[in-house]
C-alpha positions in Angstrom: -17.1 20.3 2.3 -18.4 16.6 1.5 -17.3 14.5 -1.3 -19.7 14.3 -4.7 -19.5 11.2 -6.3 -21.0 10.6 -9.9 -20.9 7.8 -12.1 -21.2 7.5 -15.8 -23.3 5.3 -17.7 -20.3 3.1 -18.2 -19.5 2.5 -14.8 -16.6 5.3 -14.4 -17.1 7.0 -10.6 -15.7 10.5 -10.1 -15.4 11.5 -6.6 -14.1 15.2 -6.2 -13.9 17.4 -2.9 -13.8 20.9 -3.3 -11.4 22.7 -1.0 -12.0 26.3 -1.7 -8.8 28.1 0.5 -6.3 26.5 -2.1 -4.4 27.8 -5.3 -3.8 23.8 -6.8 -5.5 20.4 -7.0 -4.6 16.7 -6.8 -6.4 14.6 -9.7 -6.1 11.1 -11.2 -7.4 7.9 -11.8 -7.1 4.9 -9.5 -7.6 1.3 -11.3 -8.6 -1.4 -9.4 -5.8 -3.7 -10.4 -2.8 -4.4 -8.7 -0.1 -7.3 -7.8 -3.0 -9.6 -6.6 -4.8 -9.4 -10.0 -1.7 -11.5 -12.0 -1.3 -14.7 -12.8 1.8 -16.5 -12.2 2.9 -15.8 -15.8 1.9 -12.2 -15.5 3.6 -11.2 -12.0 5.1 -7.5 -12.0 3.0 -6.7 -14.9 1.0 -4.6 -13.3 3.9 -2.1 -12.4 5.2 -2.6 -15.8 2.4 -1.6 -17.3 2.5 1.4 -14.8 6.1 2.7 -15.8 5.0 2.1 -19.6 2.5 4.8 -19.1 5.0 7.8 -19.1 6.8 6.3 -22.0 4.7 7.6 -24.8 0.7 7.9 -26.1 -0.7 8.3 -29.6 -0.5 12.2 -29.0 2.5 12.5 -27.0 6.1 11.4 -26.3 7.4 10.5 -23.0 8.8 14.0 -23.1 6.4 15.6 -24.4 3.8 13.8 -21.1 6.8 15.3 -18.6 7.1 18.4 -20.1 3.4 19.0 -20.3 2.7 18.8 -16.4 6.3 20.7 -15.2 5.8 23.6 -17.7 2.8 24.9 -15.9 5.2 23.6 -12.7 3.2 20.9 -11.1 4.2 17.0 -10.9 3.0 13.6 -11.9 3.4 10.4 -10.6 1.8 6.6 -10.5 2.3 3.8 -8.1 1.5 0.1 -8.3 -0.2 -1.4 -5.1 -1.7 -4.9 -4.3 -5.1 -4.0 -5.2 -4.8 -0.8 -7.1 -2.8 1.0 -9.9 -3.1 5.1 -9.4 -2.0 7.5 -12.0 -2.1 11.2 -10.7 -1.1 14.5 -10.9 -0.8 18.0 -8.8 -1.3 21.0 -10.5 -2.4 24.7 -9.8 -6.3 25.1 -10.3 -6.5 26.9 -13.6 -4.2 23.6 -15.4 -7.0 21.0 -14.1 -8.0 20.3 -17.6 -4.4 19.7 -18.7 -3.9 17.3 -16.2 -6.7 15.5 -16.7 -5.9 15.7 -20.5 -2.2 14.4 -19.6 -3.6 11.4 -17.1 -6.7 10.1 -19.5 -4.3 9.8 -22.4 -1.6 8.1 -20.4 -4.3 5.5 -19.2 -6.1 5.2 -22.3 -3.6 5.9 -25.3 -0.1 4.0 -24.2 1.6 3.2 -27.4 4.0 0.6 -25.7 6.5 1.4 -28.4 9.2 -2.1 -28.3 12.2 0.4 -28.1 11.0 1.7 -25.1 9.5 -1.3 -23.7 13.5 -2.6 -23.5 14.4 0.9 -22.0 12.0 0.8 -19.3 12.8 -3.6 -18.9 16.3 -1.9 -17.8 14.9 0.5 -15.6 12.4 -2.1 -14.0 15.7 -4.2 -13.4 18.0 -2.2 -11.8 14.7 -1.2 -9.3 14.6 -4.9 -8.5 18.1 -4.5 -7.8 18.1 -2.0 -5.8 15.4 -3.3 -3.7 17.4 -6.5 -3.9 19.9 -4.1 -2.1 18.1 -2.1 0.6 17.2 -5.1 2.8 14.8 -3.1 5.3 12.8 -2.9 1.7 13.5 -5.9 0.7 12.6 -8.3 3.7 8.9 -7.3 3.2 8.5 -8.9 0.4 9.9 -12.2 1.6 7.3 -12.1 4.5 4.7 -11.8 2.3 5.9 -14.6 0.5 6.0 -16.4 3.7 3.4 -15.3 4.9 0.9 -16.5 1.5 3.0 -18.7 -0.2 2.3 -19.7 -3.5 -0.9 -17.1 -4.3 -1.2 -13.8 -5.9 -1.3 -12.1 -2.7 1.8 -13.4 -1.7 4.1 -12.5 -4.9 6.5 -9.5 -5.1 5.0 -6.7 -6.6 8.3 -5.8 -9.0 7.9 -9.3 -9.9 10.6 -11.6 -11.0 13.5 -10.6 -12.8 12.8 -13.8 -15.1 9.3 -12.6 -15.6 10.4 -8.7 -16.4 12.4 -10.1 -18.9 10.1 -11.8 -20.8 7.4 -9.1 -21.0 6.6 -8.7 -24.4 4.1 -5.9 -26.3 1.1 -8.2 -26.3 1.4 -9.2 -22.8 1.1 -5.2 -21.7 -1.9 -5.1 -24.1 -3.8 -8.0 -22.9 -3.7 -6.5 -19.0 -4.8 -3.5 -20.0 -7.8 -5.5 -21.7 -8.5 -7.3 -19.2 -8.5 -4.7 -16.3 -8.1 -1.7 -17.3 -12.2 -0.7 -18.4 -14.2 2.3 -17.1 -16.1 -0.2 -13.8 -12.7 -0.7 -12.5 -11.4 2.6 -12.6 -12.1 5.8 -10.2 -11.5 9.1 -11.2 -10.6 11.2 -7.8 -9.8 15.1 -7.7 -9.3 17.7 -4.2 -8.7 21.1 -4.5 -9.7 23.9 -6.1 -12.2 22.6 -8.5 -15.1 21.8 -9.8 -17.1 18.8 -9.9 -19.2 19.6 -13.0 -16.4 21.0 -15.0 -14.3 17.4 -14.1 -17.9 15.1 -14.9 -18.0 16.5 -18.1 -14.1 16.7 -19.0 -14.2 13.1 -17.3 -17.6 12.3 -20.0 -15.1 13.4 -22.9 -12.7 11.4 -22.3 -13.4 7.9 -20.7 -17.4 8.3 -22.0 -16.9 5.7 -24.7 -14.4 3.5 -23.0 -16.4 0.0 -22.5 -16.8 -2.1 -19.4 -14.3 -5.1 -18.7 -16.2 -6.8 -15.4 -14.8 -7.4 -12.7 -11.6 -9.3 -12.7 -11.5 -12.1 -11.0 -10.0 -12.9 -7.0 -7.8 -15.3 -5.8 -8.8 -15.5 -2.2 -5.9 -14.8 -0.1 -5.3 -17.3 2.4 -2.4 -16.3 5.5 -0.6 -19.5 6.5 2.7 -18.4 7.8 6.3 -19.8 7.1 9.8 -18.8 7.7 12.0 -17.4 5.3 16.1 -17.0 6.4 18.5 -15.3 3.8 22.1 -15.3 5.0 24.6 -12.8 4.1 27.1 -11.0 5.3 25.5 -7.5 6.4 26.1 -5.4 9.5 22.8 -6.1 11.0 20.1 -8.9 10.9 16.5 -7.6 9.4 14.2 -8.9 11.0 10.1 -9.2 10.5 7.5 -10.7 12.0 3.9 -11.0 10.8 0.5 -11.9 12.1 -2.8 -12.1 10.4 -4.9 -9.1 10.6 -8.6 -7.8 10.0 -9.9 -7.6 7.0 -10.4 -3.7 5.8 -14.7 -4.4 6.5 -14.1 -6.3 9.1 -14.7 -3.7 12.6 -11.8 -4.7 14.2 -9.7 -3.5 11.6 -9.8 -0.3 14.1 -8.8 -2.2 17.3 -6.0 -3.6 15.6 -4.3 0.2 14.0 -4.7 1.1 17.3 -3.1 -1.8 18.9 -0.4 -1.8 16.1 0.1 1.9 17.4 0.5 1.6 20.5 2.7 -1.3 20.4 5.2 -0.2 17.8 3.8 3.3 16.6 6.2 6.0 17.3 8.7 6.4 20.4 6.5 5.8 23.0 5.5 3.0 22.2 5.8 -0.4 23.8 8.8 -1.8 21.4 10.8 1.6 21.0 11.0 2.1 24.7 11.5 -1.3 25.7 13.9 -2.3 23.2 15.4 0.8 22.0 15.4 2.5 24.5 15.6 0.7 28.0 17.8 -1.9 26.1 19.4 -0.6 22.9 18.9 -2.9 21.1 18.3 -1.5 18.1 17.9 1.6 16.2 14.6 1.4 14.2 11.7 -0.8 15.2 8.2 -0.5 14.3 4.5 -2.3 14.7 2.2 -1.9 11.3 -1.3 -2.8 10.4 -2.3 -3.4 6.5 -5.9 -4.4 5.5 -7.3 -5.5 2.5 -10.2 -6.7 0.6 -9.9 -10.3 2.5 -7.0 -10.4 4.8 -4.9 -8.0 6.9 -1.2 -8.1 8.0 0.2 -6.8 11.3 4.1 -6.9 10.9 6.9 -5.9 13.0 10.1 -4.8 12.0 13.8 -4.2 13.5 17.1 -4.5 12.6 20.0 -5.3 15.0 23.4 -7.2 15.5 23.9 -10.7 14.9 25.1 -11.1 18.4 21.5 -9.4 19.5 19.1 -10.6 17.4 18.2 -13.8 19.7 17.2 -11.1 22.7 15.6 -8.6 20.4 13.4 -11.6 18.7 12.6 -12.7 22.6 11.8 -9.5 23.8 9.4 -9.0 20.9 7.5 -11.7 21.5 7.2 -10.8 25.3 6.0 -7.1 24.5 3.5 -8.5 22.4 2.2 -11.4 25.2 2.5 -8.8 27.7 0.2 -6.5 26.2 -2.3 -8.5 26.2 -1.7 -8.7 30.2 -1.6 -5.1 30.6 -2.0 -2.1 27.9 -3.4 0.8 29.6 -6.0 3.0 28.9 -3.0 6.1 28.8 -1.2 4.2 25.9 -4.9 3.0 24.3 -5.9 6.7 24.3 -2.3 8.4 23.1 -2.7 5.9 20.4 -6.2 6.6 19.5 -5.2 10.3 19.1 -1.9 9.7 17.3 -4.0 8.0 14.7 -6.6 11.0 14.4 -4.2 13.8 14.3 -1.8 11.9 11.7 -5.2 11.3 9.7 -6.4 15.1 10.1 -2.7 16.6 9.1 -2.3 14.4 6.5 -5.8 15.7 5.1 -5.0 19.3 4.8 -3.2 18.0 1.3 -5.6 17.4 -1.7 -3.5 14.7 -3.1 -4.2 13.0 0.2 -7.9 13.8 0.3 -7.9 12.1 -3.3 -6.4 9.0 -2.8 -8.3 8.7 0.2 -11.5 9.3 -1.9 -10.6 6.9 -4.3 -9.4 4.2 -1.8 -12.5 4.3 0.1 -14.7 4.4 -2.8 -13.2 1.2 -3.6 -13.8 -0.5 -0.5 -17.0 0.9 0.8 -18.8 2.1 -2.7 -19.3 5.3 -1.2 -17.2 8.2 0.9 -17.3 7.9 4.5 -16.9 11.7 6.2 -13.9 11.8 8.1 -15.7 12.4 11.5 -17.2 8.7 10.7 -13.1 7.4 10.6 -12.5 9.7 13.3 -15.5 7.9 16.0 -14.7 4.3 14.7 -11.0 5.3 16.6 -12.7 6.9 19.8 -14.8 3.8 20.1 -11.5 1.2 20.5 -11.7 0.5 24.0 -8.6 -0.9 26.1 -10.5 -4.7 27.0 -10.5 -4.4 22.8 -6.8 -3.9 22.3 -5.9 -6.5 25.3 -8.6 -8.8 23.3 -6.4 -8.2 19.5 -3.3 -8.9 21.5 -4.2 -12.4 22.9 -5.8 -13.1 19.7 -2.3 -13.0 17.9 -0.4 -14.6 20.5 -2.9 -17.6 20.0 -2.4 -18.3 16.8 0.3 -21.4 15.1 0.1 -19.4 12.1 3.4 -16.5 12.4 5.8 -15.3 9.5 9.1 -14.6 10.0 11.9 -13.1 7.3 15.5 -12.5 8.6 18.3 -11.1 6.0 21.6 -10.9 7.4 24.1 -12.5 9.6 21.2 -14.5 10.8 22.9 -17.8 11.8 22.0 -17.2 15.5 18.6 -15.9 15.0 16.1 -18.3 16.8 13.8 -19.7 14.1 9.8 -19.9 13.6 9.2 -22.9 15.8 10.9 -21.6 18.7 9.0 -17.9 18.3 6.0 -20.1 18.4 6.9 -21.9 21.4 7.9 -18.6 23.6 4.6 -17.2 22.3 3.0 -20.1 24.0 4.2 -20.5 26.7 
C-alpha cells in the first residue's frame, strides 16, 4: 500500500500507511525542532521539553499518561534529534484513538508543573552523567563539537549541565511557542488503520492549534578540529569524521554505500583488516548521517593505549586505499546490505512511521520504497572510489580520543598520512 498524505488548513500533514495483515499500529507526531533549533542560552532544551511531556497535562498525571497506553498493553516513547522531536506510541488497532488522545495532549497540554520540572532536572542530570560515563556514547558528541565548533549544529544534544540547571517554567513555554505550531509538526501512523478516521481525530485535536513559521537555521558549517580527553580508561575511543552529503544532495547514496562497505558489518574493509587480520580492536565501525545542509561520515574504534597509533594508521590507509581499489563484489554486498536492512526494518509500523514522517520532512512528500531501493542499485564502483578520494582530499578531519590517549598521533599528523 502507498502512503496518503493530507494536510489541514493549518498546515498539520498526516501521512498514514495502511498495513492491513497486522493486529497494532505505530502513531505519533514528529516536530520539526531539535538540538539545531536552540540558541546558546537554550541548548538541551529541546530534550527537556521532550522528558517534560510525560510529566503531566491539564487532563492527566504523569501516571495517569503511563498507565493510559500500558493498560491496553502497548508502549510510548519520544526522542530528541538534531532536527526533529517525535512523540509516539504503539498500540493494538482498536486503541488508535487513545493513543492519539494520549500523544495530542502530551504535545499540546504539558502543564510543566515546577515540582516536577526539578524531578525531571535530576533525571536529565544523572543522563548527562551517565553519558559522561559510557565513553563510546560520549566521544560522539565531542566530534561533533569538533567537528562544528561554536554553532547549533555542533552542541550536545543533553545540553550542558549548567544550562539544565537553569531551565526554568517560562523557558519550556517559550520553545514550545516558538516551534512547537501545527506547520512544524507531522502527524505519522502504520498499521492497522485508517486514514480518514486519524484526519478527522487529527482535525479534533490540533484543528485550532495556530501556525508558528518556520523557525529559523543556523547554517551548519563543518570545519574540523581535534578534541583529546585524557583519562585513565582501559582503552582509547577513538573517532574520526569527515564531511558528508547533504540528505538532497544525490551522493548522499554513494556515500551509505561507501560508509558500508568500508566499516558496515564484518566484512567490511576496517573489521577485517583491523579486527580481524590484526586484532586490533574489538568494535569498529564506518557511519553516514545527512541532514538538511551537511552530512557526517564518522569512524569509530576503541583499542589499547599501546595500539592506538597503528589502529589510527591503518585507518587512514583503508580509507586511501579504497579509493585505489573497492571492488565491485564489496560495492554490490554493500548495495544489498543496505536494501535488505531497509526492507526488514520496514515490516514494523513504528518503522514505516518514522520513516513517513522523516521523509516528509525532507522531501514534502513520500517517496515509495522501490524509489530508495533504485537510488542504491544505481551507486556504481568508479562512484564509491570517487567518495573515497574526495575525503582523503580534504584539510578539513575531526578527531575525538577519550582515554589513555597520550600516544595517540594527533590531527595534523592524520592529515599528513592522508596526504601523502
Amino acid at each position: 500500500m502507498s502512503a496518503r498524505l493530507t494536510t489541514l488548513p493549518n498546515g498539520l500533514r498526516i501521512v498514514t500507511e495502511a498495513m492491513p495483515s497486522l493486529k497494532s499500529a505505530s502513531i505519533g507526531v514528529w516536530v520539526t525542532a531539535g538540538g539545531r533549533h536552540e540558541r546558546v542560552e537554550q541548548n538541551g532544551i529541546a530534550h527537556f521539553l521532550e522528558h517534560m511531556a510525560f510529566k503531566g497535562t491539564k487532563r492527566r498525571s504523569a501516571l495517569q499518561i503511563a498507565e493510559a497506553i500500558e493498560d491496553v498493553g502497548g508502549y510510548i516513547n519520544a526522542y530528541t534529534s538534531r532536527e526533529m522531536t517525535a512523540y509516539y506510541a504503539r498500540v493494538l488497532a482498536e486503541d488508535v484513538p487513545l493513543a492519539l488522545d494520549v500523544i495530542g495532549d502530551i504535545v499540546l497540554n504539558p502543564v510543566f508543573d515546577p515540582r516536577e520540572i526539578e524531578v525531571e532536572r535530576h533525571v536529565i542530570l544523572q543522563e548527562i552523567g551517565q553519558a559522561l560515563d559510557t565513553p563510546d556514547d560520549v566521544i560522539f558528541d565531542w566530534l561533533q563539537e569538533a567537528a562544528y565548533p561554536d554553532q547549533p549544529f555542533g552542541r550536545s544534544i543533553l545540553g550542558p549541565a549548567e544550562r539544565v540547571r537553569g531551565f526554568r517554567r517560562d523557558d519550556l513555554s517559550s520553545f514550545v511557542g516558538e516551534h512547537y505550531g501545527p506547520d512544524q509538526m507531522i502527524l505519522s501512523a502504520a498499521g492497522l488503520i485508517d486514514h480518514d478516521e486519524i484526519v478527522k481525530m487529527a482535525g479534533d485535536l490540533f484543528g485550532d492549534l495556530k501556525p508558528v513559521g518556520e523557525a529559523a537555521l543556523h547554517p551548519a558549517a563543518f570545519a574540523g578540529g581535534e578534541r583529546r580527553e585524557l583519562k585513565e580508561l582501559e582503552q582509547v575511543h577513538f573517532a574520526l569524521a569527515f564531511e558528508a552529503p547533504r540528505y538532497r544532495d544525490e551522493a548522499m547514496y554513494t556515500n551509505q554505500v561507501f560508509s558500508t562497505a568500508l566499516g558496515g558489518g564484518m566484512s567490511s574493509r576496517l573489521f577485517q583488516r583491523i579486527r580481524e587480520e590484526r586484532g586490533l580492536c574489538y568494535s569498529i565501525f564506518s557511519q553516514s548521517g545527512a541532514y538538511e545542509d551537511t552530512g557526517m561520515f564518522t569512524i569509530y574504534a576503541g583499542t589499547s593505549a599501546d595500539e592506538i597509533a597503528e589502529l589510527a594508521g591503518l585507518t587512514v590507509d583503508e580509507l586511501k586505499r579504497a579509493a585505489d581499489d573497492m571492488s565491485e563484489a564489496e560495492v554490490a554486498r554493500a548495495r544489498a546490505q543496505m536494501k535488505a536492512g531497509m526492507l526488514m526494518g520496514l515490516e514494523s509500523p513504528s518503522a514505516r512511521a518514522e520513516r513517513m514522517a522523516r521523509v516528509l520532512a525532507i522531501w514534502g512528500r513520500v517517496p515509495d520504497v522501490e524509489e530508495a531501493v533504485a537510488r542504491i542499485d544505481a551507486v556504481t564502483v568508479e562512484q564509491v572510489r570517487a567518495q573515497a578520494a574526495q575525503m582523503t582530499q580534504t584539510d578539513r578531519v575531526a578527531l575525538a580520543l577519550y582515554g589513555p590517549a597520550g600516544a595517540a598521533p594527533g590531527l595534523d599528523g592524520l592529515l599528513r598520512r592522508l596526504a601523502a
